[in-house]
PDB file of N, H, CA, C and O in Angstrom:
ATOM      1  N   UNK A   1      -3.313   2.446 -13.797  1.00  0.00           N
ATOM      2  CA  UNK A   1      -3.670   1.060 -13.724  1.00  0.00           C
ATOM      3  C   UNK A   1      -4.239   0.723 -12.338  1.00  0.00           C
ATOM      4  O   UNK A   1      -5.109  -0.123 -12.127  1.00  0.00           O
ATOM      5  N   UNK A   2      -3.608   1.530 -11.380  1.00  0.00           N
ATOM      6  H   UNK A   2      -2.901   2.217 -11.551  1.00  0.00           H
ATOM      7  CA  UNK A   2      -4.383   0.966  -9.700  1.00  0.00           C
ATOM      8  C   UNK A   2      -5.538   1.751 -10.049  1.00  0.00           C
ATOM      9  O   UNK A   2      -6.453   0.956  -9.831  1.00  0.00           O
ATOM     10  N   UNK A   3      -6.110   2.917 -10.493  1.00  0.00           N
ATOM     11  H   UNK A   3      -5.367   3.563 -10.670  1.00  0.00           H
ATOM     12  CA  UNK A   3      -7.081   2.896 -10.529  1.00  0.00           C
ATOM     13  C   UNK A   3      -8.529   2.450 -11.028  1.00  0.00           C
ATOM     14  O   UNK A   3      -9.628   2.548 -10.483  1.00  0.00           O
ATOM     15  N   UNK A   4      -8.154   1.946 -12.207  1.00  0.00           N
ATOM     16  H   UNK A   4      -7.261   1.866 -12.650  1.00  0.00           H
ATOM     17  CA  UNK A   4      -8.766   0.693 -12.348  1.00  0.00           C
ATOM     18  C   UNK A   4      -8.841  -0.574 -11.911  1.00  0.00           C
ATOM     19  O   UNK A   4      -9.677  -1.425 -12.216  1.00  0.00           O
ATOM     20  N   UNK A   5      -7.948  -0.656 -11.197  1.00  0.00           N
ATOM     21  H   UNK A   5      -7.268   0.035 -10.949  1.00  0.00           H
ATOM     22  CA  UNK A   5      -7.987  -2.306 -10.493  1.00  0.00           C
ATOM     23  C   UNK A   5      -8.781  -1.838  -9.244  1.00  0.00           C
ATOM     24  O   UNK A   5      -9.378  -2.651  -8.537  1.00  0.00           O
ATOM     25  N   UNK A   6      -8.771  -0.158  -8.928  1.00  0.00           N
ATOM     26  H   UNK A   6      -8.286   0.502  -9.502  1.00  0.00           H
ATOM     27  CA  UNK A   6      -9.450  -0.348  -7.670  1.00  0.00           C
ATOM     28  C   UNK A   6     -10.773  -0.239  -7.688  1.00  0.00           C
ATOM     29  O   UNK A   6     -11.490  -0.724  -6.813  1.00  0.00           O
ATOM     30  N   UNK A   7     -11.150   0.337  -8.578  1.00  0.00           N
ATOM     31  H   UNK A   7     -10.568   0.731  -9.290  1.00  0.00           H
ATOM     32  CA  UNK A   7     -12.398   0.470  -9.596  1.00  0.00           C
ATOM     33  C   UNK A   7     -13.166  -0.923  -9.951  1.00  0.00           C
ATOM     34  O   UNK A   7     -14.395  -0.988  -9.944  1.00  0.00           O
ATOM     35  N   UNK A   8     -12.614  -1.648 -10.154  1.00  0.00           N
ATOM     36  H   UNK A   8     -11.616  -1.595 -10.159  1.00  0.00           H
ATOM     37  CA  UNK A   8     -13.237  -3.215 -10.658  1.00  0.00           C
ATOM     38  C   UNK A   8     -13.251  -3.863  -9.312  1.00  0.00           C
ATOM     39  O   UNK A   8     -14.175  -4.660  -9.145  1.00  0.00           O
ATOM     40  N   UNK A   9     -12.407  -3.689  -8.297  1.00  0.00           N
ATOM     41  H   UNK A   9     -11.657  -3.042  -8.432  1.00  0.00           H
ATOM     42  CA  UNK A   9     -12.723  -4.567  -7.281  1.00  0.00           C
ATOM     43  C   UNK A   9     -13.429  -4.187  -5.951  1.00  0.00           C
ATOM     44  O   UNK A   9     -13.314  -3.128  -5.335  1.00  0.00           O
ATOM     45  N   UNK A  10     -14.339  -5.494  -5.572  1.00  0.00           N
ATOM     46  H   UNK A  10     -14.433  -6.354  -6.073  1.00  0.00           H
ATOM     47  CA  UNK A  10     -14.849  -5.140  -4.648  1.00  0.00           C
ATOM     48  C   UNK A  10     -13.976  -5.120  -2.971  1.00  0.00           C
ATOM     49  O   UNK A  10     -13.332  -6.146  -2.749  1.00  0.00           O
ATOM     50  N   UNK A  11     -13.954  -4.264  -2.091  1.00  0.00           N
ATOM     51  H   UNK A  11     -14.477  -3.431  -2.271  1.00  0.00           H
ATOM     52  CA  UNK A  11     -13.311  -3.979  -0.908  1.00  0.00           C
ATOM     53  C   UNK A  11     -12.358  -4.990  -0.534  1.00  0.00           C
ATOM     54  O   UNK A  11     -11.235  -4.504  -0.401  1.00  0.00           O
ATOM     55  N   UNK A  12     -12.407  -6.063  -0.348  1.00  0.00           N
ATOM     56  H   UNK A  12     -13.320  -6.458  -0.456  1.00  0.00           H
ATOM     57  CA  UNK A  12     -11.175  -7.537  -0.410  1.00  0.00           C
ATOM     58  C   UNK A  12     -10.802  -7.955  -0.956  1.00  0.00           C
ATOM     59  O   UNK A  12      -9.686  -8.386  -0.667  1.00  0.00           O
ATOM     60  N   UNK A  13     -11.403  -8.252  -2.355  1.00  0.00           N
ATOM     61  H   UNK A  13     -12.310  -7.901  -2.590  1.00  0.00           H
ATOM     62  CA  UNK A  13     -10.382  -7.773  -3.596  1.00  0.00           C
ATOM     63  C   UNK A  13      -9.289  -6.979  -3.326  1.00  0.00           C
ATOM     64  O   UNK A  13      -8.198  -7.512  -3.127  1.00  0.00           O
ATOM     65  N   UNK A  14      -9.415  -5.848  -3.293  1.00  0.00           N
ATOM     66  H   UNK A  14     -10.302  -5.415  -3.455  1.00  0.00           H
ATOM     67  CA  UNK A  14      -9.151  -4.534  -3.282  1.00  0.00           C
ATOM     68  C   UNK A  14      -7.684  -5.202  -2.437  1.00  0.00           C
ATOM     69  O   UNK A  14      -6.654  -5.580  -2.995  1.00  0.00           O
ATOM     70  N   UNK A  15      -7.930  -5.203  -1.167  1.00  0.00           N
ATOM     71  H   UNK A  15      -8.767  -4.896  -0.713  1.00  0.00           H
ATOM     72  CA  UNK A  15      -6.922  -5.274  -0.013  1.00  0.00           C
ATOM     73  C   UNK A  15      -6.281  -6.755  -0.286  1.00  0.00           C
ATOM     74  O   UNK A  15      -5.241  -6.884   0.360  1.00  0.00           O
ATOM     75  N   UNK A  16      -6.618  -7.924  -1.074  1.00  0.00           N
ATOM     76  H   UNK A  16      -7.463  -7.820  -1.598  1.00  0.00           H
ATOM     77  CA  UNK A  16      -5.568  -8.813  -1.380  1.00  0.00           C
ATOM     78  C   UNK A  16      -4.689  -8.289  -2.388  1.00  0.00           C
ATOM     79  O   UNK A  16      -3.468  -8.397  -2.271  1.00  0.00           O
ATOM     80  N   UNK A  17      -5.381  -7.576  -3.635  1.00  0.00           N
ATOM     81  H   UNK A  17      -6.373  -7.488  -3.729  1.00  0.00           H
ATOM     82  CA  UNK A  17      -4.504  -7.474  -4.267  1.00  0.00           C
ATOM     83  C   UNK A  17      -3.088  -6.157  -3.441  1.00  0.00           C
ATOM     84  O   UNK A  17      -1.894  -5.985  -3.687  1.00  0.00           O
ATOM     85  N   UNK A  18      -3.674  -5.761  -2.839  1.00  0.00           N
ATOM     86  H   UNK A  18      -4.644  -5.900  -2.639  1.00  0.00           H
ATOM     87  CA  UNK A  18      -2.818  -4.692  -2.384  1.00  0.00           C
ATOM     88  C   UNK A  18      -1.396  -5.328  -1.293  1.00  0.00           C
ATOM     89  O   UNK A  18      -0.268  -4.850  -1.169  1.00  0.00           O
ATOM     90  N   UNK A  19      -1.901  -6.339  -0.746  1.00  0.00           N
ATOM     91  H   UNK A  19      -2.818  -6.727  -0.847  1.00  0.00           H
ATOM     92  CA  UNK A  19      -1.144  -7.435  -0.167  1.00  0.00           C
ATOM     93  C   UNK A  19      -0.058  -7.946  -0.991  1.00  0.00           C
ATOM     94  O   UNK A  19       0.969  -8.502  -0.600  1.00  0.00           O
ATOM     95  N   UNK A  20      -0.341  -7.741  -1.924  1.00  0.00           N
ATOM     96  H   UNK A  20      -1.175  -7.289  -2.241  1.00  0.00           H
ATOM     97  CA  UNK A  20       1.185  -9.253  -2.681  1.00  0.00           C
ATOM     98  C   UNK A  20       1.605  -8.517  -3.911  1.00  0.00           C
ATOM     99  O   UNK A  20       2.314  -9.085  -4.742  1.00  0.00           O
ATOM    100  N   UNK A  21       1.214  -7.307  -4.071  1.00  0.00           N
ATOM    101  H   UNK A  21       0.637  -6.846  -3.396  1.00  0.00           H
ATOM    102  CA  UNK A  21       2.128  -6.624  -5.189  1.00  0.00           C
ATOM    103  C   UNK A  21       3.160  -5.673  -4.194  1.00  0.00           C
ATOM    104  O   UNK A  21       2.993  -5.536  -2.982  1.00  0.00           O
ATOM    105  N   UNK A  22       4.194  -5.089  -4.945  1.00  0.00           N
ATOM    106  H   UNK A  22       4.330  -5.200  -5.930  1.00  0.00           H
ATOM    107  CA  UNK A  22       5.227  -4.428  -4.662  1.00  0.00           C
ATOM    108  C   UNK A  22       5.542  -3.376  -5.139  1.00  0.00           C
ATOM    109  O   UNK A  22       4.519  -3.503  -5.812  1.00  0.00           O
ATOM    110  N   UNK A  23       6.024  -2.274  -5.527  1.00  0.00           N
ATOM    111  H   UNK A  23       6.855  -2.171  -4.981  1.00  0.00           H
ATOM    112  CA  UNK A  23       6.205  -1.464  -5.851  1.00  0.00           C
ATOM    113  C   UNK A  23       8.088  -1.378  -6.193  1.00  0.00           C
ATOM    114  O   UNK A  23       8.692  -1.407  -5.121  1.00  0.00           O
ATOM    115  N   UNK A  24       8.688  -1.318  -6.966  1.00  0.00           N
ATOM    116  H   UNK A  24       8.197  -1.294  -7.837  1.00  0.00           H
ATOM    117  CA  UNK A  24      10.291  -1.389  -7.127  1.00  0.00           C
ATOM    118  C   UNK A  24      10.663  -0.828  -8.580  1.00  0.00           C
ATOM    119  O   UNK A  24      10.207  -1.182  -9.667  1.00  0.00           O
ATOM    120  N   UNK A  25      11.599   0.126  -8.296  1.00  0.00           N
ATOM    121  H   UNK A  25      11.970   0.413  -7.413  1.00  0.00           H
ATOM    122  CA  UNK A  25      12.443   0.398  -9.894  1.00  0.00           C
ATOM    123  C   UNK A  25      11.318   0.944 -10.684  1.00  0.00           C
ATOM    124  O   UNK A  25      11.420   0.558 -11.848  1.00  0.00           O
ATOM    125  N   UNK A  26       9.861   2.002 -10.415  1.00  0.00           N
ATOM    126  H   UNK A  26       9.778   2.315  -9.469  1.00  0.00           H
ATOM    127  CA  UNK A  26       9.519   2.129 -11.539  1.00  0.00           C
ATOM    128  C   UNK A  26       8.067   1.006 -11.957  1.00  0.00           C
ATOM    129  O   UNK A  26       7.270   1.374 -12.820  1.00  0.00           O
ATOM    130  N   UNK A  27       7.887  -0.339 -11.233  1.00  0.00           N
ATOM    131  H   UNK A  27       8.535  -0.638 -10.532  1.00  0.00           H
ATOM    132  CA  UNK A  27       6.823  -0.731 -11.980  1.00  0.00           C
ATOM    133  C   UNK A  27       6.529  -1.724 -10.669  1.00  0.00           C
ATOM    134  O   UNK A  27       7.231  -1.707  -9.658  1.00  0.00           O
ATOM    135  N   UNK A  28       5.249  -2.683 -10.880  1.00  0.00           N
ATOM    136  H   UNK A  28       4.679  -2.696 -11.702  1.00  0.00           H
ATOM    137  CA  UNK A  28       4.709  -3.085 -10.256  1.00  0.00           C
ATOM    138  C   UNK A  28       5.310  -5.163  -9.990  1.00  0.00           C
ATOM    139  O   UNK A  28       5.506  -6.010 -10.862  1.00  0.00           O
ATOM    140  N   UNK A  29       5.409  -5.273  -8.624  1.00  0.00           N
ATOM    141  H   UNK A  29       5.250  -4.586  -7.915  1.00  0.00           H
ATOM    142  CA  UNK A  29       5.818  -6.660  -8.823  1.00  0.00           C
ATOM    143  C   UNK A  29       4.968  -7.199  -8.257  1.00  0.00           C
ATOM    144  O   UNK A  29       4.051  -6.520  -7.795  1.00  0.00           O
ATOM    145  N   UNK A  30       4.989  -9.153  -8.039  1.00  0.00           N
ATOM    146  H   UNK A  30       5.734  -9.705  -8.414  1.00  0.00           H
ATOM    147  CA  UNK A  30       4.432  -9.671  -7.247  1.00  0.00           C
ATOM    148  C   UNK A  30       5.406 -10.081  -6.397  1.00  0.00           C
ATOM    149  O   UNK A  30       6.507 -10.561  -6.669  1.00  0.00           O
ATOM    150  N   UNK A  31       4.934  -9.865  -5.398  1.00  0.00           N
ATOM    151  H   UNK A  31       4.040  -9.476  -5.177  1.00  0.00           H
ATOM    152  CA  UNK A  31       5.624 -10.527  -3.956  1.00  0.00           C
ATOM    153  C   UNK A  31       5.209 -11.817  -3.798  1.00  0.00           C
ATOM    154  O   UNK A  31       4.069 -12.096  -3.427  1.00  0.00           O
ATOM    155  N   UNK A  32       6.283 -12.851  -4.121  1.00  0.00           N
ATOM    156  H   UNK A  32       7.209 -12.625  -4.422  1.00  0.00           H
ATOM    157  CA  UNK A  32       5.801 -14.624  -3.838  1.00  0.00           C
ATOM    158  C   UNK A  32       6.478 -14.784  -2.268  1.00  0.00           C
ATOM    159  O   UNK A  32       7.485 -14.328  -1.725  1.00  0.00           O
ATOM    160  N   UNK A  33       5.319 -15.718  -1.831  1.00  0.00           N
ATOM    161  H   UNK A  33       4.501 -16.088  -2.272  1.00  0.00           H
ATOM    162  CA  UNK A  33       5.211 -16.202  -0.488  1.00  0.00           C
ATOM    163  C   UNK A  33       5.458 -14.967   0.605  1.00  0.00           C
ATOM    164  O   UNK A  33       6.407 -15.007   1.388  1.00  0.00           O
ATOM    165  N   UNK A  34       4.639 -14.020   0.580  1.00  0.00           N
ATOM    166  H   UNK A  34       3.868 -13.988  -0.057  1.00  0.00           H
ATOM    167  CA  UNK A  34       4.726 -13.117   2.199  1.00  0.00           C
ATOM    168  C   UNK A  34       3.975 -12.230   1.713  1.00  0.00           C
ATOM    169  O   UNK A  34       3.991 -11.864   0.537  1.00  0.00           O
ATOM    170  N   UNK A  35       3.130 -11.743   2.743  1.00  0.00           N
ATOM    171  H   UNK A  35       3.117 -12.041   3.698  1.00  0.00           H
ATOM    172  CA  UNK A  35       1.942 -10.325   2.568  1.00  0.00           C
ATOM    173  C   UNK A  35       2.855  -9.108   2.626  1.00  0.00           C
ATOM    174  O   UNK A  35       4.061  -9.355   2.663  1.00  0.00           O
ATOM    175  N   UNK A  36       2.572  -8.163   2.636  1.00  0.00           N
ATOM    176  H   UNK A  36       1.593  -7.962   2.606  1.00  0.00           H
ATOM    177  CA  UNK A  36       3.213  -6.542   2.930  1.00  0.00           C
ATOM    178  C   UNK A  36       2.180  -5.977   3.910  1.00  0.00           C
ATOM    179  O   UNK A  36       0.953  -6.034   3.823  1.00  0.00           O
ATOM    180  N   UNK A  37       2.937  -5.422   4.857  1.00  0.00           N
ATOM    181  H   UNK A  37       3.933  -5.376   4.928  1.00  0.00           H
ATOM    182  CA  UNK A  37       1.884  -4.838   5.972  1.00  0.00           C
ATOM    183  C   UNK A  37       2.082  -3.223   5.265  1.00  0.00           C
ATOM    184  O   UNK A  37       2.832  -2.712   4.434  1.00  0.00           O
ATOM    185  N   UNK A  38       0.858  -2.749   6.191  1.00  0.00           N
ATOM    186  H   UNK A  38       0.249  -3.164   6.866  1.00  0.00           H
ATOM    187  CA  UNK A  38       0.479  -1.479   6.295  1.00  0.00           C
ATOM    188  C   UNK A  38      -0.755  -1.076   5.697  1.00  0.00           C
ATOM    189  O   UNK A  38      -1.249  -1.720   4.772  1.00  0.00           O
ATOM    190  N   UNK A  39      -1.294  -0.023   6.182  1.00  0.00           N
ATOM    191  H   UNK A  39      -0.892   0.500   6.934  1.00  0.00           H
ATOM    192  CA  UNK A  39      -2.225   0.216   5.506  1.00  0.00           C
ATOM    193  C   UNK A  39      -3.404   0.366   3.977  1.00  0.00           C
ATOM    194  O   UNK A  39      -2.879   0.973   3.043  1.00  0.00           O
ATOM    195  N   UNK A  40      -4.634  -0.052   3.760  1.00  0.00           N
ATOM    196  H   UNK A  40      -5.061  -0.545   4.519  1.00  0.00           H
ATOM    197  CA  UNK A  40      -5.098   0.325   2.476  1.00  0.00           C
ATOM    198  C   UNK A  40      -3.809   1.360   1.442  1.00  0.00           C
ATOM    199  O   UNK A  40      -3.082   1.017   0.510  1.00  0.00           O
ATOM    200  N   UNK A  41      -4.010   2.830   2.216  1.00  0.00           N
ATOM    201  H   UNK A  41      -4.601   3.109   2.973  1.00  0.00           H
ATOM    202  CA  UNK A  41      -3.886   3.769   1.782  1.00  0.00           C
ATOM    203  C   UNK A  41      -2.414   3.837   1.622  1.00  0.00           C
ATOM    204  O   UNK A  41      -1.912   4.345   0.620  1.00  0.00           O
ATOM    205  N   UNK A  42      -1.725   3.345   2.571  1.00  0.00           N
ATOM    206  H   UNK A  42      -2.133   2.932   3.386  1.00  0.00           H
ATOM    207  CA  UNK A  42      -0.063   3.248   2.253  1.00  0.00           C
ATOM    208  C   UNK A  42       0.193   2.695   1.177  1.00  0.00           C
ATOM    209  O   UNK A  42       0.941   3.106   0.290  1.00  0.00           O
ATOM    210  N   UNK A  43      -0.695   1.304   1.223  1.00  0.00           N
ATOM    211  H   UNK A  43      -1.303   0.970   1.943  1.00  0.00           H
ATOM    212  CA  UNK A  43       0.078   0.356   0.246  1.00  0.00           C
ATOM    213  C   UNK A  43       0.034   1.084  -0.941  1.00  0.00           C
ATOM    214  O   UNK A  43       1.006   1.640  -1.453  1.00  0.00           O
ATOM    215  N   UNK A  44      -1.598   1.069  -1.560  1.00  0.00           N
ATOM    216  H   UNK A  44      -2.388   0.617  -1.144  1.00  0.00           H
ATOM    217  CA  UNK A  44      -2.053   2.385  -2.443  1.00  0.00           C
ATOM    218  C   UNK A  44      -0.737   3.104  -2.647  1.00  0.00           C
ATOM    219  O   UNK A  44       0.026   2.555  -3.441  1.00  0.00           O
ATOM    220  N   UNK A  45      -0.353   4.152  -2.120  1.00  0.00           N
ATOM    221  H   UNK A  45      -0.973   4.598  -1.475  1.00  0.00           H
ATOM    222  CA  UNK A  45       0.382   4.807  -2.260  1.00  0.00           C
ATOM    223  C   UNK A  45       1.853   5.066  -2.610  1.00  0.00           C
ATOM    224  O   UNK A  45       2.443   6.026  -3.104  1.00  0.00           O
ATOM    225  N   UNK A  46       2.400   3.305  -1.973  1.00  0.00           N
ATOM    226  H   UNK A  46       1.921   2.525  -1.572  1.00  0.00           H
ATOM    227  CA  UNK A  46       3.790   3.010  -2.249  1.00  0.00           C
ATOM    228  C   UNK A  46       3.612   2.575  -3.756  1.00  0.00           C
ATOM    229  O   UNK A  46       4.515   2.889  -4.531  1.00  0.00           O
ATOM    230  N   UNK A  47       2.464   1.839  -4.260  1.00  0.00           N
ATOM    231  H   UNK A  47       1.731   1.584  -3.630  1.00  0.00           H
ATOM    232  CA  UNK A  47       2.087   0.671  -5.219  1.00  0.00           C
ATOM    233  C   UNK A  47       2.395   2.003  -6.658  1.00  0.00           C
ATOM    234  O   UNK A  47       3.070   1.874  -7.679  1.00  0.00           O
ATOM    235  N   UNK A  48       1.592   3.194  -6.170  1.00  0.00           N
ATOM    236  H   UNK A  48       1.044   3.299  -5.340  1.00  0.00           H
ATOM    237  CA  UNK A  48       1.396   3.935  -7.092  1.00  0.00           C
ATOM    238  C   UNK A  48       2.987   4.686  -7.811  1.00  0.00           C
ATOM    239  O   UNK A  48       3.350   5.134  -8.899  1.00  0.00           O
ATOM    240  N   UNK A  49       3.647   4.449  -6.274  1.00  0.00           N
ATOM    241  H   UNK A  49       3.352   4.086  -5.390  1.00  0.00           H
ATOM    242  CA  UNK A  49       4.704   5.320  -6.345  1.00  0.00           C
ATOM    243  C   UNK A  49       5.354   6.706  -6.257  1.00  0.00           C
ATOM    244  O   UNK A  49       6.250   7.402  -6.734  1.00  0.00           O
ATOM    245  N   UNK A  50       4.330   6.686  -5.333  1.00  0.00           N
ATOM    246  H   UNK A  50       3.602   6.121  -4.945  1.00  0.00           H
ATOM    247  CA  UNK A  50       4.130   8.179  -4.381  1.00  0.00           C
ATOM    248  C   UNK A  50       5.067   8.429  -3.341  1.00  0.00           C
ATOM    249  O   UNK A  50       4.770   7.757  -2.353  1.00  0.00           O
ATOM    250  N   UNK A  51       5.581   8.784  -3.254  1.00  0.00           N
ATOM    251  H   UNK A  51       5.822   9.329  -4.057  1.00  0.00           H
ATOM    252  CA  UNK A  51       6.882   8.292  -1.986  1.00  0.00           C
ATOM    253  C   UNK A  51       6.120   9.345  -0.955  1.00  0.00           C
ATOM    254  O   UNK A  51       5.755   8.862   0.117  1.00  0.00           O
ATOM    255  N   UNK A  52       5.889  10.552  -1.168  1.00  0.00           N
ATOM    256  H   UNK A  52       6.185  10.944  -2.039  1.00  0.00           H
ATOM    257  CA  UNK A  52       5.405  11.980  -0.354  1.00  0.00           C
ATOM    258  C   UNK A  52       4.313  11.306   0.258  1.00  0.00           C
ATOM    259  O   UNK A  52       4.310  11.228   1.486  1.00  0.00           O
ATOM    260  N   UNK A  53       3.023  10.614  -0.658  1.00  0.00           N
ATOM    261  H   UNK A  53       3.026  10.678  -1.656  1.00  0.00           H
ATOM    262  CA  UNK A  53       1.730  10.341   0.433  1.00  0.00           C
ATOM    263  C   UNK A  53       1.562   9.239   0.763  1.00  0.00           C
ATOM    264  O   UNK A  53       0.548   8.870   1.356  1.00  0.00           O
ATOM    265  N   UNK A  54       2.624   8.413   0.413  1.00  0.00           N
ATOM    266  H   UNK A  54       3.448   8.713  -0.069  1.00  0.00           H
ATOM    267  CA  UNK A  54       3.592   7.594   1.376  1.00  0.00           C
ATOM    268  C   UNK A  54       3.568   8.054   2.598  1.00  0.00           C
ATOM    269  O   UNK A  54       2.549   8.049   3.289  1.00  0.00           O
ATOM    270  N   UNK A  55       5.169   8.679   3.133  1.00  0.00           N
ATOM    271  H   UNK A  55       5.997   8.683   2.572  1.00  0.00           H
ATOM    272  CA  UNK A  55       4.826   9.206   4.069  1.00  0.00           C
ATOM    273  C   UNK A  55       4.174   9.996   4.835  1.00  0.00           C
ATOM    274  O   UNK A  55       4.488  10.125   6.018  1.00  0.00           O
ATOM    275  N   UNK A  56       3.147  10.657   4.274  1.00  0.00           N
ATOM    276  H   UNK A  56       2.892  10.552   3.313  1.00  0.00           H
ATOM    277  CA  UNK A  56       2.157  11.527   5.006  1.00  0.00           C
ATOM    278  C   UNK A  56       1.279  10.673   5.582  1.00  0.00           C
ATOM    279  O   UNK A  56       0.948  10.968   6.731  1.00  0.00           O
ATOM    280  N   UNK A  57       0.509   9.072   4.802  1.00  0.00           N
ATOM    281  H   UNK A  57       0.778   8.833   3.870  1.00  0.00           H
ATOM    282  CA  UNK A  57       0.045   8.395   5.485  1.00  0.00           C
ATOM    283  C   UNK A  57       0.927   7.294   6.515  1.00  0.00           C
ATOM    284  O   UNK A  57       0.275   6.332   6.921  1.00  0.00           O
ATOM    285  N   UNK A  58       1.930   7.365   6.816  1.00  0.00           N
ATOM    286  H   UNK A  58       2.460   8.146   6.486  1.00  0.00           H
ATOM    287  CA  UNK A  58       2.748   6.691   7.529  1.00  0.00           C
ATOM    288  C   UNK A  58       2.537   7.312   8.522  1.00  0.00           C
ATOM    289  O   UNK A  58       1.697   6.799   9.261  1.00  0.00           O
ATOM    290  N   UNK A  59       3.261   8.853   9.068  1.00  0.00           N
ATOM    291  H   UNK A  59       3.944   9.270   8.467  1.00  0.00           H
ATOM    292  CA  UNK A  59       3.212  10.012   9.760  1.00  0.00           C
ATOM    293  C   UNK A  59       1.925   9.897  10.257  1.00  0.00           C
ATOM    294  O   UNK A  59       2.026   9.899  11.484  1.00  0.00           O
ATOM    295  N   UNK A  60       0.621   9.786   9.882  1.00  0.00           N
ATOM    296  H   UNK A  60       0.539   9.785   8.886  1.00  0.00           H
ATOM    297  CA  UNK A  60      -0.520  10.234  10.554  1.00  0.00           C
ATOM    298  C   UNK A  60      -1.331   8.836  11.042  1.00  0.00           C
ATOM    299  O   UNK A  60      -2.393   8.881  11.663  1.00  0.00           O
ATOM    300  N   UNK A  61      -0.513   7.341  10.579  1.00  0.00           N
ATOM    301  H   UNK A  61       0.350   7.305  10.075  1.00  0.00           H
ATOM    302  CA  UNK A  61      -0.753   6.141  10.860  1.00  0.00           C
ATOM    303  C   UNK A  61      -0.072   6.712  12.677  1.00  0.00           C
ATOM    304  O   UNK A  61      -0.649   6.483  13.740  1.00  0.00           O
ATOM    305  N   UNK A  62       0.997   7.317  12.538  1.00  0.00           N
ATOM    306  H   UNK A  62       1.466   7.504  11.675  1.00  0.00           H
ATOM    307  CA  UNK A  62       2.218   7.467  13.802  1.00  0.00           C
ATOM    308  C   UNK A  62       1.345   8.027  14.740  1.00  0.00           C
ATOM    309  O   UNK A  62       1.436   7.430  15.812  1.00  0.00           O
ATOM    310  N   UNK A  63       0.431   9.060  14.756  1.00  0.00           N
ATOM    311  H   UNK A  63       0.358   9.546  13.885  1.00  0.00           H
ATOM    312  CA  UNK A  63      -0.062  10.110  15.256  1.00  0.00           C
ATOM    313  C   UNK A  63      -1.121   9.513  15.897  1.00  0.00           C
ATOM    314  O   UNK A  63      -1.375   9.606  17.098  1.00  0.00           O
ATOM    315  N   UNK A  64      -2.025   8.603  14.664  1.00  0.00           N
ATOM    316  H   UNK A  64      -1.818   8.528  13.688  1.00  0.00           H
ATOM    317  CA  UNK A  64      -2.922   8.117  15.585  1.00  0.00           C
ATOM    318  C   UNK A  64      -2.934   7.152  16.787  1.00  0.00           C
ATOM    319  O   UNK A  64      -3.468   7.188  17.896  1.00  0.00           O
ATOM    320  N   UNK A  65      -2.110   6.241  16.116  1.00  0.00           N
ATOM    321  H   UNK A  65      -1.676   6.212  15.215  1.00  0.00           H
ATOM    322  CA  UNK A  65      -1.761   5.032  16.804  1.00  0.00           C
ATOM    323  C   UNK A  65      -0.819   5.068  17.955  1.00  0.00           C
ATOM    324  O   UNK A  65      -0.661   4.212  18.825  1.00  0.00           O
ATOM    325  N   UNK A  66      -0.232   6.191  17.806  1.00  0.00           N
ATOM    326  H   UNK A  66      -0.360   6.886  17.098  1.00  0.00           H
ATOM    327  CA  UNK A  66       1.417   6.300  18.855  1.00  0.00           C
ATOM    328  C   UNK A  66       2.311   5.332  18.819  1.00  0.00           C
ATOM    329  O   UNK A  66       2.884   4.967  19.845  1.00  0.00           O
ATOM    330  N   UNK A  67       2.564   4.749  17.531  1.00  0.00           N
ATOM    331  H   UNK A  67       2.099   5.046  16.697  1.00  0.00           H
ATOM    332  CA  UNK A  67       3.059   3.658  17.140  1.00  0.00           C
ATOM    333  C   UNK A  67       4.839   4.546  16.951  1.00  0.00           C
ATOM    334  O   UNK A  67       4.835   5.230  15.927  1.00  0.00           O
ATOM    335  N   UNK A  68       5.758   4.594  17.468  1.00  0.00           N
ATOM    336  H   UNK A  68       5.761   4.039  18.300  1.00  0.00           H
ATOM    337  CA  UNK A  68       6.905   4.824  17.351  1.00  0.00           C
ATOM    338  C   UNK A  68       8.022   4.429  15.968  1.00  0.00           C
ATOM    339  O   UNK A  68       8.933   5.004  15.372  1.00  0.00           O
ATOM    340  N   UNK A  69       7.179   2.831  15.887  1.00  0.00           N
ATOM    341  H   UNK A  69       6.439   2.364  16.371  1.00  0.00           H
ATOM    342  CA  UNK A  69       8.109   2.011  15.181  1.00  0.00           C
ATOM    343  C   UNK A  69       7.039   1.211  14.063  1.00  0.00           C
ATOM    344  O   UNK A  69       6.624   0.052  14.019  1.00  0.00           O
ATOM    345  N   UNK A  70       6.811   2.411  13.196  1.00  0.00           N
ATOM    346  H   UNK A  70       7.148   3.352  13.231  1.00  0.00           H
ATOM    347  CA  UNK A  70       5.590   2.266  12.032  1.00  0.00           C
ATOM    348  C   UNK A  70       6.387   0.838  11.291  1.00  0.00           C
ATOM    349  O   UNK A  70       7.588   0.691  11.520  1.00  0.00           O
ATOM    350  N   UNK A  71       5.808   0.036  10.595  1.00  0.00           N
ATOM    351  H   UNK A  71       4.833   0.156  10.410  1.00  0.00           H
ATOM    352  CA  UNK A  71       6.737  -0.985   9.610  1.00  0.00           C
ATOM    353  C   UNK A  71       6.714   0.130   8.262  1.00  0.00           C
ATOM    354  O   UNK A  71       7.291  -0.157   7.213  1.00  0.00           O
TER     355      UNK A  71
END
């Protein structure tokens, strides 16, 4: 299903919807009243329910940035 939603939308599309859904238990939520930080590719990734390229893009968010204290 994200790949079709990512498929139909154009680039900000793309990154709102990736903003206010959630990932929990197995399926997809909406998050009312607050964005979710982190990256395109994280969110992508938590949304999908990837936990592994999850953290691989967390880890290399760390690497580039020298960010200690990733959200």
């Amino acid at each position: 299903m994200l790949a079709l939603w990512h498929a139909g939308l154009d680039g900000e599309s793309w990154r709102a919807m990736l903003s206010v859904l959630d990932y929990y238990d197995g399926g997809l939520f909406l998050n009312e009243g607050y964005a979710v930080a982190g990256s395109d590719a994280r969110r992508h990734a938590k949304l999908a329910g990837d936990e592994h390229a999850e953290r691989v893009v967390r880890f290399g968010e760390v690497l580039v940035d020298g960010d200690l204290n990733p959200i």
